[in-house]
N, CA, C and O atoms as CSV, one atom per row, in Angstrom:
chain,resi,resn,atom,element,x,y,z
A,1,UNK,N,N,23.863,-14.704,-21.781
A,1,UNK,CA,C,22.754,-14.603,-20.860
A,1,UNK,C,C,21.963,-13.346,-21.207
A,1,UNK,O,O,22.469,-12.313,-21.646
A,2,UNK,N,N,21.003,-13.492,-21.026
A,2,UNK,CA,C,20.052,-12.264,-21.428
A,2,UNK,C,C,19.286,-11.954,-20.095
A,2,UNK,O,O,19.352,-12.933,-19.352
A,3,UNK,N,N,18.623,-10.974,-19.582
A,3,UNK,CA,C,18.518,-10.197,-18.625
A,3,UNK,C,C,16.795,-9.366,-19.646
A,3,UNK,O,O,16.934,-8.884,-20.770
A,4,UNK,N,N,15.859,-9.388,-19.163
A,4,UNK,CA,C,14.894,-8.611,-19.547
A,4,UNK,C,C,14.479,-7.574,-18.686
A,4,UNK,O,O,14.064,-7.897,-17.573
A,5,UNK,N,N,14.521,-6.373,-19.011
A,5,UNK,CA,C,14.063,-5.429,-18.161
A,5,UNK,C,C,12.774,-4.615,-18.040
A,5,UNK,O,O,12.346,-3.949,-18.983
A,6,UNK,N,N,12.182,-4.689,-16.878
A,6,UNK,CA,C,10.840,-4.117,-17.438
A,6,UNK,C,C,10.946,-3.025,-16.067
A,6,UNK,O,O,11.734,-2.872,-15.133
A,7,UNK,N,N,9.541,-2.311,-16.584
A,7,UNK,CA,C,9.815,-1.026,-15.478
A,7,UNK,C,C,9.534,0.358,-16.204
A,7,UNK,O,O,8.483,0.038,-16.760
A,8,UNK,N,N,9.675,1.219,-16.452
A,8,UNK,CA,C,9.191,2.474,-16.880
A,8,UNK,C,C,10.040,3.580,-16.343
A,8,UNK,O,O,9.770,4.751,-16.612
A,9,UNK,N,N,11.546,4.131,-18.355
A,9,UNK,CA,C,12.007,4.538,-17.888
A,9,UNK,C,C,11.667,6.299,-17.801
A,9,UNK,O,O,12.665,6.933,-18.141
A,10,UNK,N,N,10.979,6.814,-17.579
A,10,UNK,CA,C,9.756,7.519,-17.541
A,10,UNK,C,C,9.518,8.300,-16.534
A,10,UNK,O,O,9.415,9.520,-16.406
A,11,UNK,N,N,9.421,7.067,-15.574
A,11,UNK,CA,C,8.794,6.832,-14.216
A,11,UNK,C,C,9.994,7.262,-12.796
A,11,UNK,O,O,10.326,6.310,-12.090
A,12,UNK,N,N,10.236,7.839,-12.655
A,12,UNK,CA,C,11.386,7.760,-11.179
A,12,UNK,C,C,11.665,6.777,-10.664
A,12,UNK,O,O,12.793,6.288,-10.598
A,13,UNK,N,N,10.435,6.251,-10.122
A,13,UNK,CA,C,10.216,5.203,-8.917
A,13,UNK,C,C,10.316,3.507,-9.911
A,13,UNK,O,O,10.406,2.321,-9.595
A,14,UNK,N,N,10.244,4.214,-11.078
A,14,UNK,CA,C,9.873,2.651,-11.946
A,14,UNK,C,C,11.079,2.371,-12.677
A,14,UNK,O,O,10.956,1.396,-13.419
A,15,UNK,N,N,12.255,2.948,-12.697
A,15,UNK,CA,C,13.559,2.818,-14.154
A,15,UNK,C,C,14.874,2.389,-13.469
A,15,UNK,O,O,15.993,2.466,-13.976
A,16,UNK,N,N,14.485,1.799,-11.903
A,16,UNK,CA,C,15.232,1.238,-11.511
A,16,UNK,C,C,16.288,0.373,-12.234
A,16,UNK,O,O,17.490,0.621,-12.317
A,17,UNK,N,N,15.627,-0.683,-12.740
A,17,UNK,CA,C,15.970,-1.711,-13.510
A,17,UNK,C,C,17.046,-1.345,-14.670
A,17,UNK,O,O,18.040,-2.035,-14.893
A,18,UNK,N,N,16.671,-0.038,-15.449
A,18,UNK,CA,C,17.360,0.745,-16.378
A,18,UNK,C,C,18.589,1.271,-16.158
A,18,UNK,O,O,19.614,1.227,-16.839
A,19,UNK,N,N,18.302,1.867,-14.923
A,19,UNK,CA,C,19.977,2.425,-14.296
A,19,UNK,C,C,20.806,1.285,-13.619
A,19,UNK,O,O,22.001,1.428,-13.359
A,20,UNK,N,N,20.339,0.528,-13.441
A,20,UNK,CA,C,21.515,-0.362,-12.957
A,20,UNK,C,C,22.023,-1.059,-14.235
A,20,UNK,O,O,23.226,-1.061,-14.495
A,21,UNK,N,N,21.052,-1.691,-15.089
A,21,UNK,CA,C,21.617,-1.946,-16.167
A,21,UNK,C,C,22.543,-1.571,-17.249
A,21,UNK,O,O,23.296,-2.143,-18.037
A,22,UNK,N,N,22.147,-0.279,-16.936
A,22,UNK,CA,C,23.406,0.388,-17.592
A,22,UNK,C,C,25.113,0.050,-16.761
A,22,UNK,O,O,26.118,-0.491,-17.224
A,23,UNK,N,N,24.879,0.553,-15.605
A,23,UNK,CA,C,26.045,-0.108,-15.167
A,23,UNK,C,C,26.542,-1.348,-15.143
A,23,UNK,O,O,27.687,-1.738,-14.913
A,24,UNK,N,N,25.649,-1.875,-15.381
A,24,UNK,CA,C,26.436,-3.529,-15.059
A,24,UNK,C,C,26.807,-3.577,-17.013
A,24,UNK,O,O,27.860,-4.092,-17.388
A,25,UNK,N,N,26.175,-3.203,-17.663
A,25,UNK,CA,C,26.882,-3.667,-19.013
A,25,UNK,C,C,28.638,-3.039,-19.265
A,25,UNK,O,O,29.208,-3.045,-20.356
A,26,UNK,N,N,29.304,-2.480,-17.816
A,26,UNK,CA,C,30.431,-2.567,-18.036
A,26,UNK,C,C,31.177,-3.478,-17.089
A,26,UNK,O,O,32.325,-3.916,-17.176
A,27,UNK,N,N,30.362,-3.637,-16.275
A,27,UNK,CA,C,30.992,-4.840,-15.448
A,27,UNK,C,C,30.331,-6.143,-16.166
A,27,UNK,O,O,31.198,-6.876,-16.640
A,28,UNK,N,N,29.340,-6.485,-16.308
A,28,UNK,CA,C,29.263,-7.835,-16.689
A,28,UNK,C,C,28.981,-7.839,-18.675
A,28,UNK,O,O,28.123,-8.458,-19.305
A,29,UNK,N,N,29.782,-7.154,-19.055
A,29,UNK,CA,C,29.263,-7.256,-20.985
A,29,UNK,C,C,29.000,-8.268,-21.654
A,29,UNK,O,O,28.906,-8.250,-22.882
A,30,UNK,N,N,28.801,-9.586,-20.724
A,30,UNK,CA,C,28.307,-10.725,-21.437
A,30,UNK,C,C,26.931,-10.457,-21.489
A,30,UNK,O,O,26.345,-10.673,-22.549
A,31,UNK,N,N,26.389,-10.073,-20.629
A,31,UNK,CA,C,25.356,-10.128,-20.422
A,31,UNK,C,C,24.470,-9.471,-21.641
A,31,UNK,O,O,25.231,-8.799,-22.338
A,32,UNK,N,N,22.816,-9.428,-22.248
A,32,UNK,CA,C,22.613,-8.361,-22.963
A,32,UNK,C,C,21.156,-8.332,-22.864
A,32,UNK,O,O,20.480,-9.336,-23.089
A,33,UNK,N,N,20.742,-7.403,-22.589
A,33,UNK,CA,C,19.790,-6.636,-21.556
A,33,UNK,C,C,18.729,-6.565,-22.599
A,33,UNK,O,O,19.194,-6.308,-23.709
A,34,UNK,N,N,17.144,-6.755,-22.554
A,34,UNK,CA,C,16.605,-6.630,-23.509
A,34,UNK,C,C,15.270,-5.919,-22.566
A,34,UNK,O,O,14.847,-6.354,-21.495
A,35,UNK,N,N,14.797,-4.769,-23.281
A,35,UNK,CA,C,14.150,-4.169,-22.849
A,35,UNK,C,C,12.864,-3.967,-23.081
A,35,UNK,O,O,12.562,-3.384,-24.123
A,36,UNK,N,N,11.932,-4.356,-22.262
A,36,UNK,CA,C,10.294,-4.600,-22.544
A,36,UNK,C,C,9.697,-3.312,-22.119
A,36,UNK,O,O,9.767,-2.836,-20.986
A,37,UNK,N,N,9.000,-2.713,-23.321
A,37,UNK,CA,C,8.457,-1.627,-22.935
A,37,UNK,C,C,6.807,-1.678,-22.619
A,37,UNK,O,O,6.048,-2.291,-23.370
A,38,UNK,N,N,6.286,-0.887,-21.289
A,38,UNK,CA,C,5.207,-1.052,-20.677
A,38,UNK,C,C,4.224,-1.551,-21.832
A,38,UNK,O,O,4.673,-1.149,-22.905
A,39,UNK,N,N,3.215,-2.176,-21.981
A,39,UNK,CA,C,2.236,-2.637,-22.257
A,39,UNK,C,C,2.541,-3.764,-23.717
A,39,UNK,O,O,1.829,-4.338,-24.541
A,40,UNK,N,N,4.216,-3.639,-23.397
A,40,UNK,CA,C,4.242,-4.520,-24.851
A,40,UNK,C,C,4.105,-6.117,-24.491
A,40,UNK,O,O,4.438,-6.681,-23.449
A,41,UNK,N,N,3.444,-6.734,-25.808
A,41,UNK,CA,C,3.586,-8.540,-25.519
A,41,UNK,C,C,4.965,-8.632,-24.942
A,41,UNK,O,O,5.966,-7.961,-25.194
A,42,UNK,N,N,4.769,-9.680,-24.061
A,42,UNK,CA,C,6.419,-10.518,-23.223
A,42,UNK,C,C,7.034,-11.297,-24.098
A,42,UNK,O,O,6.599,-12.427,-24.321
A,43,UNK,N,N,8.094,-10.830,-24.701
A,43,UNK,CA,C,8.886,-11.458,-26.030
A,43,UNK,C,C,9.135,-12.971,-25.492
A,43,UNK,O,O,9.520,-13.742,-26.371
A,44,UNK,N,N,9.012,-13.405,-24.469
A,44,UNK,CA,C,10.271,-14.655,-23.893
A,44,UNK,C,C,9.452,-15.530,-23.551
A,44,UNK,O,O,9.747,-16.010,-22.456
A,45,UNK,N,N,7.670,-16.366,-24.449
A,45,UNK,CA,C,6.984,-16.969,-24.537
A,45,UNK,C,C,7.626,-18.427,-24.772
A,45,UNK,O,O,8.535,-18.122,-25.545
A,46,UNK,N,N,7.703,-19.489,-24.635
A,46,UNK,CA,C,8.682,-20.852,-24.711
A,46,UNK,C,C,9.533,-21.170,-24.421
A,46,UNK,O,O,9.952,-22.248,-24.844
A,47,UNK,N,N,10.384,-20.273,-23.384
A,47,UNK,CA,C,11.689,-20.347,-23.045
A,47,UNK,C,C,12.101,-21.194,-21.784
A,47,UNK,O,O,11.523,-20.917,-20.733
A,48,UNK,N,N,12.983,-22.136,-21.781
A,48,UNK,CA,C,13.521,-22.786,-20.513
A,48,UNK,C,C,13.389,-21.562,-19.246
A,48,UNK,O,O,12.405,-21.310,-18.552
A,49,UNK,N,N,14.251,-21.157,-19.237
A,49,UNK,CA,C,14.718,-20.041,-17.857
A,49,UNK,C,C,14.740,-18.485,-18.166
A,49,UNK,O,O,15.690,-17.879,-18.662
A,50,UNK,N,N,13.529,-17.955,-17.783
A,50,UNK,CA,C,13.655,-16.643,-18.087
A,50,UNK,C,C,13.955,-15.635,-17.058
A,50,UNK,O,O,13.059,-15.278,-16.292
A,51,UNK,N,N,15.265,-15.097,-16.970
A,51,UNK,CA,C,15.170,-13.837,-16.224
A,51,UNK,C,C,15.113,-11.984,-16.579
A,51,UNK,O,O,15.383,-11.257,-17.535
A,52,UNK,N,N,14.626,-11.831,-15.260
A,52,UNK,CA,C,14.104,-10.320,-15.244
A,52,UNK,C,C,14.560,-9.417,-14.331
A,52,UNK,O,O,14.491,-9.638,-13.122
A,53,UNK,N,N,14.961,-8.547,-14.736
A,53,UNK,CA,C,15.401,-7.118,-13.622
A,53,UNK,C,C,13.855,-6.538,-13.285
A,53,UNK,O,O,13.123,-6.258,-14.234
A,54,UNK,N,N,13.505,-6.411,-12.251
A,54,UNK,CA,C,12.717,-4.892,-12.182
A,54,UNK,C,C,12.597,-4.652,-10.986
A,54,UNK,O,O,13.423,-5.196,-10.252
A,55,UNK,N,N,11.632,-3.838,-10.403
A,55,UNK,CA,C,11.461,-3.082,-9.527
A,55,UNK,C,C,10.563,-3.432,-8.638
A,55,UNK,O,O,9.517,-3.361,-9.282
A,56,UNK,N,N,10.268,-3.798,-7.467
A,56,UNK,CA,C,9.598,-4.594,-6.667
A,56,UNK,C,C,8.931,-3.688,-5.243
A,56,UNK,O,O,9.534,-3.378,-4.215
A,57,UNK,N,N,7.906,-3.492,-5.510
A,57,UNK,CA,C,7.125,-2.633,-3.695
A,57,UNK,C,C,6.836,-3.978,-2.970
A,57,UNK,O,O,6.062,-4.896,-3.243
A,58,UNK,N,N,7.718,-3.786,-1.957
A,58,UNK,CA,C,7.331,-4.090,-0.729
A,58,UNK,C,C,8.801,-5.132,-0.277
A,58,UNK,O,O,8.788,-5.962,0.632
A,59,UNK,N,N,9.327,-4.994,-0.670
A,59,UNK,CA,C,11.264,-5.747,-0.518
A,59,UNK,C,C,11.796,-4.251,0.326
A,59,UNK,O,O,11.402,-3.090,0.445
A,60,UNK,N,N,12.793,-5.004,0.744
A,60,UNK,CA,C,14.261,-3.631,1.241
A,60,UNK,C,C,15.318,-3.931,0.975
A,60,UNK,O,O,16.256,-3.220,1.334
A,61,UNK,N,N,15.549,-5.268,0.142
A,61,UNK,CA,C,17.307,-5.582,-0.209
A,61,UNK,C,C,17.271,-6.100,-1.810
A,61,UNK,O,O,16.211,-6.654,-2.102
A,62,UNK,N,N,18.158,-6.016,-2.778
A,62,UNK,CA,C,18.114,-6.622,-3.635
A,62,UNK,C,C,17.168,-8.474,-3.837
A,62,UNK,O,O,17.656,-9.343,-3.114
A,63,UNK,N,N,16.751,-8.630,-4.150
A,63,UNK,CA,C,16.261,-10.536,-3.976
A,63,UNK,C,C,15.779,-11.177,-5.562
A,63,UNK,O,O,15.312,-10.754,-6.619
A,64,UNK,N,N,16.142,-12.218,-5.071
A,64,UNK,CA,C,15.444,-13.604,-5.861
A,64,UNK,C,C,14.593,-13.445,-6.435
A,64,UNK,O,O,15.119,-13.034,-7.469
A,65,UNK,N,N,13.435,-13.440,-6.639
A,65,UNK,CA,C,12.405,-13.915,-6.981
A,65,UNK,C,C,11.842,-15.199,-7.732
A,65,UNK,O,O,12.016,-14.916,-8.917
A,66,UNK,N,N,11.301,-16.368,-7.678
A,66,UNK,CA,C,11.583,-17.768,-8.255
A,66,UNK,C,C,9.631,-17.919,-8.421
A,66,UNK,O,O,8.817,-17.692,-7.526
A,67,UNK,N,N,9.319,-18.393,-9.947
A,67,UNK,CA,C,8.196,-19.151,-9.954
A,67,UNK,C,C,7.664,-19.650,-8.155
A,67,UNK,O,O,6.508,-19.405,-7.809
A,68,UNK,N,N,8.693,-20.366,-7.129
A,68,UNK,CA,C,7.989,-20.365,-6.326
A,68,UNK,C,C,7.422,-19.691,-5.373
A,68,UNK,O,O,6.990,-20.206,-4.341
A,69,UNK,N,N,7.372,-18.179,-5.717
A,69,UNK,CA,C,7.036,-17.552,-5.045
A,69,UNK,C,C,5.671,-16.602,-5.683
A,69,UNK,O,O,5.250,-15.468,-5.453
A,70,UNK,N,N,5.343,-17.481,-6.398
A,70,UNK,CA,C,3.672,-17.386,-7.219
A,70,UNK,C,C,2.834,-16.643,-6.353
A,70,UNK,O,O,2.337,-15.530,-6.525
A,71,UNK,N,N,2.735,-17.562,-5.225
A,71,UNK,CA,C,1.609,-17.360,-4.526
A,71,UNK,C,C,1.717,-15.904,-3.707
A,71,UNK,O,O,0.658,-15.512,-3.217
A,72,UNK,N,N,3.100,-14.929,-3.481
A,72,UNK,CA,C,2.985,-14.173,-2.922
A,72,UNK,C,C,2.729,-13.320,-3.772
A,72,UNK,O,O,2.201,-12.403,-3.142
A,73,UNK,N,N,2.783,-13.023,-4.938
A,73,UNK,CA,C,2.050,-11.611,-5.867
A,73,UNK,C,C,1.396,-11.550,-5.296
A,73,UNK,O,O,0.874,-12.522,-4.749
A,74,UNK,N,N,1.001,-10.062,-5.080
A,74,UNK,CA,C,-0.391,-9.350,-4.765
A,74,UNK,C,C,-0.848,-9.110,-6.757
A,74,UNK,O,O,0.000,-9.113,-7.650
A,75,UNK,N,N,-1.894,-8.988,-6.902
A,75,UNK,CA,C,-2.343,-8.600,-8.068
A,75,UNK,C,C,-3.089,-7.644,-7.846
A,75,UNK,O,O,-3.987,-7.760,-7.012
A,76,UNK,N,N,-2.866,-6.328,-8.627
A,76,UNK,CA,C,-3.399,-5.040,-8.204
A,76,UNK,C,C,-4.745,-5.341,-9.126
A,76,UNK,O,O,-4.808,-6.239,-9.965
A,77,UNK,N,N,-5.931,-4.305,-8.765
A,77,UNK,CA,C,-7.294,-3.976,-9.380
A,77,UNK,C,C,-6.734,-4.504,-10.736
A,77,UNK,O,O,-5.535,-4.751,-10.864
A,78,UNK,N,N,-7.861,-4.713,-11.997
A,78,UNK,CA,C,-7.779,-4.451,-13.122
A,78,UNK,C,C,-9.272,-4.655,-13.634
A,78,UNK,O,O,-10.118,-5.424,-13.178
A,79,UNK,N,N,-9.379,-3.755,-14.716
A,79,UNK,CA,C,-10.692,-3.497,-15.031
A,79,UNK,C,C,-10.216,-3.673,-16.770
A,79,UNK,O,O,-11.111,-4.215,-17.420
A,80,UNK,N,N,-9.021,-3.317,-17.556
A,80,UNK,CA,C,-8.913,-3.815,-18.764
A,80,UNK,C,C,-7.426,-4.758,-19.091
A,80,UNK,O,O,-6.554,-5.121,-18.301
A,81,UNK,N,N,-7.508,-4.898,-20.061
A,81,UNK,CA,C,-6.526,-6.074,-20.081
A,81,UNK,C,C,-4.985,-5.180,-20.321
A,81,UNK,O,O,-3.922,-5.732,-20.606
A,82,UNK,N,N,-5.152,-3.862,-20.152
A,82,UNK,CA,C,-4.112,-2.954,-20.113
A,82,UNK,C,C,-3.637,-2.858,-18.787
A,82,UNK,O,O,-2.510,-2.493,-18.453
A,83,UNK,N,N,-4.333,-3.119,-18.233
A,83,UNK,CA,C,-4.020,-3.504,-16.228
A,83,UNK,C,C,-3.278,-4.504,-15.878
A,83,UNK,O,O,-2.607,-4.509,-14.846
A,84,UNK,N,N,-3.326,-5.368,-16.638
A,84,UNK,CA,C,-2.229,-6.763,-16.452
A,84,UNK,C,C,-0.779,-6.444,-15.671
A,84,UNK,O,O,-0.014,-5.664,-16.238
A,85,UNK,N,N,-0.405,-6.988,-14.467
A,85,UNK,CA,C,1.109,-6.499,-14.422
A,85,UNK,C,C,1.872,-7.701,-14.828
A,85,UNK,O,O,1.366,-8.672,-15.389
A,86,UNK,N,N,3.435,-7.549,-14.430
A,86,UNK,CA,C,4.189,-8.693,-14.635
A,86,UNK,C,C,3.992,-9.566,-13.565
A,86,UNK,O,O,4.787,-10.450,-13.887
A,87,UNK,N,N,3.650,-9.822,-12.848
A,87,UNK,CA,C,3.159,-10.923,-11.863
A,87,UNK,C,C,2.134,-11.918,-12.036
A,87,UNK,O,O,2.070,-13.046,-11.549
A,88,UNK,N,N,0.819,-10.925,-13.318
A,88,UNK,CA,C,-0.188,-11.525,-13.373
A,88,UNK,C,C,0.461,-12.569,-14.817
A,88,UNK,O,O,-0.021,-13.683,-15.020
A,89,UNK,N,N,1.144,-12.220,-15.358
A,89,UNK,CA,C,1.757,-12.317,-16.966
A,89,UNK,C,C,2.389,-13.502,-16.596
A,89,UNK,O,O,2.144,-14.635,-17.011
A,90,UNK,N,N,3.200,-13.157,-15.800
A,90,UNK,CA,C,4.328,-14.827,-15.324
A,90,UNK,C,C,3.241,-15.531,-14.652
A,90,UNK,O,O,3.791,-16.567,-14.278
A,91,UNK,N,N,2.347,-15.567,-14.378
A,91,UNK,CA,C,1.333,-16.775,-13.544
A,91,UNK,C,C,0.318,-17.557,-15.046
A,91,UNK,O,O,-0.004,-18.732,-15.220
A,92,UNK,N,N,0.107,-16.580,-15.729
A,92,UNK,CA,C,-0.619,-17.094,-16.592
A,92,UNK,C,C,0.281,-17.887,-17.809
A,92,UNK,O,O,0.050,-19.034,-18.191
A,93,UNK,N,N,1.260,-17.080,-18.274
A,93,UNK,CA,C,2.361,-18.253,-18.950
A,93,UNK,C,C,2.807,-19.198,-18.529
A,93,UNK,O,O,3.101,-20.161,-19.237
A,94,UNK,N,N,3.022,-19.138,-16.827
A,94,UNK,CA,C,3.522,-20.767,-16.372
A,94,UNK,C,C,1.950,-21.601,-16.395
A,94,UNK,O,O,1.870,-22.829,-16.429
A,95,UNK,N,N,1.142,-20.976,-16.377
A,95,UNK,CA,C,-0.037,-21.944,-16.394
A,95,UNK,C,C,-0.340,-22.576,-18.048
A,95,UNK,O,O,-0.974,-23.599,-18.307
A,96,UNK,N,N,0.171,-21.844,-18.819
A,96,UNK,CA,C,0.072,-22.361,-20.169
A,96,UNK,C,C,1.097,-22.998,-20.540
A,96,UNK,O,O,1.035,-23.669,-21.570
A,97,UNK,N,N,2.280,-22.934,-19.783
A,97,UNK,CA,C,3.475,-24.012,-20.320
A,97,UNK,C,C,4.333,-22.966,-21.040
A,97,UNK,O,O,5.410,-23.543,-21.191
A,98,UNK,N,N,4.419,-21.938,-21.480
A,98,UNK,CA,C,4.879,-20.975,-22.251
A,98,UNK,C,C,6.210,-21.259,-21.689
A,98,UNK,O,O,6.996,-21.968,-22.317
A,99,UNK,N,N,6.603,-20.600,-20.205
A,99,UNK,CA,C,8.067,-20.933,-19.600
A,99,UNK,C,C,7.437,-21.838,-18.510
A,99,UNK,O,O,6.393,-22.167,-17.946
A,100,UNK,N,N,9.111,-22.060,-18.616
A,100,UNK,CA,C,9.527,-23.120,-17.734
A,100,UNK,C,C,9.501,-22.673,-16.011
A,100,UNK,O,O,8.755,-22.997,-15.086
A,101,UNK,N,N,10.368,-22.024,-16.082
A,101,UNK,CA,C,10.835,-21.121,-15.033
A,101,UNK,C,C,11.758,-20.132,-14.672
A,101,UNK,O,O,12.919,-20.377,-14.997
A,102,UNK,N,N,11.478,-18.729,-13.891
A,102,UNK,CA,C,12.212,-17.740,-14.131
A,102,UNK,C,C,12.529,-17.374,-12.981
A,102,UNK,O,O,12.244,-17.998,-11.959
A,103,UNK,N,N,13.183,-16.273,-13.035
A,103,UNK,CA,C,13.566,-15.472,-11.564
A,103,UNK,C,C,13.627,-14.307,-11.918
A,103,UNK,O,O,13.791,-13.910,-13.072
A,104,UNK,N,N,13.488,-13.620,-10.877
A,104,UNK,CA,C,12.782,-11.724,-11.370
A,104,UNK,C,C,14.311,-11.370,-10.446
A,104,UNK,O,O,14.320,-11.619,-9.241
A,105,UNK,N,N,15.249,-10.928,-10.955
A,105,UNK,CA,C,15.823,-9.747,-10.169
A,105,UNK,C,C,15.356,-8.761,-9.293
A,105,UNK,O,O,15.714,-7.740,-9.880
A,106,UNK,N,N,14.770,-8.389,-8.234
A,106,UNK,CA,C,14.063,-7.563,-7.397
A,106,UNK,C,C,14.755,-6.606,-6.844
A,106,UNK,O,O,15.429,-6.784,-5.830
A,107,UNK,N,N,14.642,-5.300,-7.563
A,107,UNK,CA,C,14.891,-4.113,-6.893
A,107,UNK,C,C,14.360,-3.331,-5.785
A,107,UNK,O,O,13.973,-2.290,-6.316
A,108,UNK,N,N,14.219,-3.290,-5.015
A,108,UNK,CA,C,13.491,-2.704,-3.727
A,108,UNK,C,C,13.621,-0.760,-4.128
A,108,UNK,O,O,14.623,-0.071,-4.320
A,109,UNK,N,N,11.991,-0.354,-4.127
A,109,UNK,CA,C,12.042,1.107,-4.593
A,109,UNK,C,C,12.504,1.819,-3.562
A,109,UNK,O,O,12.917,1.131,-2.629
A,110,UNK,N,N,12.577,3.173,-3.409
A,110,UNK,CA,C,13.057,4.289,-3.261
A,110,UNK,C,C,13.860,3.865,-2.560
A,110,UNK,O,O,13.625,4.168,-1.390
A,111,UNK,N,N,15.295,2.915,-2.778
A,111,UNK,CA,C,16.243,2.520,-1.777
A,111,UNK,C,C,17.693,2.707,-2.652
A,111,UNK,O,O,17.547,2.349,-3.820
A,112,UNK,N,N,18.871,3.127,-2.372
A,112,UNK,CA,C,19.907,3.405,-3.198
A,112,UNK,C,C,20.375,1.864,-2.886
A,112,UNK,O,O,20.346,1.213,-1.841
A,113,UNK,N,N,20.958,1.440,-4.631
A,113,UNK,CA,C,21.822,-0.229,-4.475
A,113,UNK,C,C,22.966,0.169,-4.833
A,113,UNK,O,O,23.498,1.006,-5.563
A,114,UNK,N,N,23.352,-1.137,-3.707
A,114,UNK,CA,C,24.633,-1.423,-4.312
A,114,UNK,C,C,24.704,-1.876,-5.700
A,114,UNK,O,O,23.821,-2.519,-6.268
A,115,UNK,N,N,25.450,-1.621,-6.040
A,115,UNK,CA,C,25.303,-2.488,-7.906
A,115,UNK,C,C,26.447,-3.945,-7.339
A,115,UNK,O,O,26.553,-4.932,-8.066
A,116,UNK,N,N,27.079,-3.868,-6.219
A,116,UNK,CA,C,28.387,-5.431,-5.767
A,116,UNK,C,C,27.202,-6.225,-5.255
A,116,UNK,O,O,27.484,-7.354,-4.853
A,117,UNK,N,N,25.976,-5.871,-5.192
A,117,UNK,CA,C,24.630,-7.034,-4.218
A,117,UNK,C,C,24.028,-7.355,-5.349
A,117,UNK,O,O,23.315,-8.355,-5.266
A,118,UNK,N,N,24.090,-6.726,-6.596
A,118,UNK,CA,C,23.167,-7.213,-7.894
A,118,UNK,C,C,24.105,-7.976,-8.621
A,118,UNK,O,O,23.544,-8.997,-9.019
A,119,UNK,N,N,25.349,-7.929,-8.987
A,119,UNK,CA,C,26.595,-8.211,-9.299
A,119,UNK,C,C,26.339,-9.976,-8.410
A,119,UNK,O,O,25.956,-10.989,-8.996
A,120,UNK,N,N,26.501,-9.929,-7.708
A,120,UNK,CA,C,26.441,-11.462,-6.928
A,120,UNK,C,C,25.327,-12.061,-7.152
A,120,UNK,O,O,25.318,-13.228,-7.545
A,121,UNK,N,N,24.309,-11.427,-6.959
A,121,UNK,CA,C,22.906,-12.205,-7.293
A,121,UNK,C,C,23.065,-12.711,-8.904
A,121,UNK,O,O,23.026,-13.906,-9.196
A,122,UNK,N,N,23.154,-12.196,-9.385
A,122,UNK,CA,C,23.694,-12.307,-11.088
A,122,UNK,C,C,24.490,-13.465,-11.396
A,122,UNK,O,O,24.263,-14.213,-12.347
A,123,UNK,N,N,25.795,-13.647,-10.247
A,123,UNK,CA,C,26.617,-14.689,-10.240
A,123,UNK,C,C,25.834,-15.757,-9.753
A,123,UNK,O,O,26.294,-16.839,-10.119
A,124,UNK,N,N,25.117,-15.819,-9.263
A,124,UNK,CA,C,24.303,-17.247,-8.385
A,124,UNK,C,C,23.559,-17.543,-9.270
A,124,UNK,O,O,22.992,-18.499,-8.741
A,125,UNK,N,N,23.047,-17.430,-10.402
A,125,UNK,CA,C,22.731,-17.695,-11.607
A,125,UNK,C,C,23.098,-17.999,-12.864
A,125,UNK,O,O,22.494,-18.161,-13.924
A,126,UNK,N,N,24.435,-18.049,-12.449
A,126,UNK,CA,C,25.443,-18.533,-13.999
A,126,UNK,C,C,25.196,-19.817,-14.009
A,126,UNK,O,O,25.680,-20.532,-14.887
């Protein structure tokens, strides 16, 4: 299973995704974590089921996230195509057929996790 992580480890509020990942590659080492760095192309263009760790404003518990929940992205301003976020990225690849369908791991910011609530969410996806 592969796990893509996006987020900015850089950033405080943004490397969520990074630190947990690190931990879970000793609890779950099947797993193998591939890491998308800010503004790079989304490697995982044609793929059946793509999932993603990152970091999510406006959650308070670990969550889901599923293609069907398209319609709730907010899409922030953008004025160049360097503005794009991952919300706008997964709407426009499912509109081209690129993937199938994914689920975003959702970290809720400035909140300490459990890594046993990401650990299960993880399992509901095997």
């Amino acid at each position: 299973m592969k796990i893509y992580l996006f987020g900015n480890p850089d950033i405080e509020i943004d490397k969520l995704s990074f630190t947990i990942a690190d931990k879970l590659k000793f609890i779950i080492p099947s797993i193998e974590f591939v890491t998308v760095k800010p503004n790079e192309d989304i490697p995982f263009d044609n793929k059946e089921n793509v999932l993603i760790m990152d970091t999510v404003m406006g959650i308070t518990e670990v969550t889901l996230i599923t293609e069907n929940d398209l319609d709730k992205f907010q899409l922030p301003p953008r004025f160049s195509a360097h503005d794009f976020d991952l919300g706008f990225q997964l709407k426009y690849l499912k509109k081209l057929g690129k993937i199938k369908t994914f689920t975003i791991i959702g970290l809720p910011m400035n909140k300490k996790i459990d890594i046993n609530l990401v650990v299960n969410k993880i399992k509901t996806l095997v």
